[in-house]
C-alpha positions in Angstrom: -12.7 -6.0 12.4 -12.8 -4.5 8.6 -13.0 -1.0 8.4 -15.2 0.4 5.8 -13.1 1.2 2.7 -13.4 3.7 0.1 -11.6 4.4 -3.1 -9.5 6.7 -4.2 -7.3 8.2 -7.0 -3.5 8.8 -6.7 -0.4 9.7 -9.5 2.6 7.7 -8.9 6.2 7.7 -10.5 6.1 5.3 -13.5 9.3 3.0 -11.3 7.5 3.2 -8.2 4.4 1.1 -10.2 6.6 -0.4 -11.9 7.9 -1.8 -8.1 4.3 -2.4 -6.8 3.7 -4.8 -10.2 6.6 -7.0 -9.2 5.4 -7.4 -5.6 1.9 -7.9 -6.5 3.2 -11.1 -8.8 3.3 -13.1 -5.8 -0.3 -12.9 -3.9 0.8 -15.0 -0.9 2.1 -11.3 0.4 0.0 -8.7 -1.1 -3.7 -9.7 -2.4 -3.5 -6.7 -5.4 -1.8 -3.2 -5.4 -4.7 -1.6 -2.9 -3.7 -4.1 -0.5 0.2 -3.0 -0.7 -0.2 0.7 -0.9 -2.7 0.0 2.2 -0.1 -2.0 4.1 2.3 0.8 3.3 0.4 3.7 4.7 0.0 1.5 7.7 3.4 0.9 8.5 4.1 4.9 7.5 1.7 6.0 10.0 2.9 4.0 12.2 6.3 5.3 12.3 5.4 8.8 12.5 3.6 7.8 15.9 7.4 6.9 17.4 8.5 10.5 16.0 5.4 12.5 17.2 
């Protein structure tokens, strides 16, 4: 199921886009840099839940 989505605004480190650019070149991973930084939070989240 798709959640509903909503846009937002964020400052990042000039590397760290720098990083998401190269692994948005290939799209058989990450569809575009939303879809990275989305998988990202993810996994984060997901790893606080075996700390918490």
């Amino acid at each position: 199921m798709n959640m509903p989505k909503k846009p937002i605004s964020a400052t990042i480190e000039i590397s760290l886009l720098d990083w998401i650019a190269r692994e948005c070149r290939d799209t058989t991973t990450y569809r575009n840099k939303s879809h990275l930084i989305e998988i990202a939070l993810q996994e984060l989240r997901s790893r606080g839940k075996d700390h918490g």
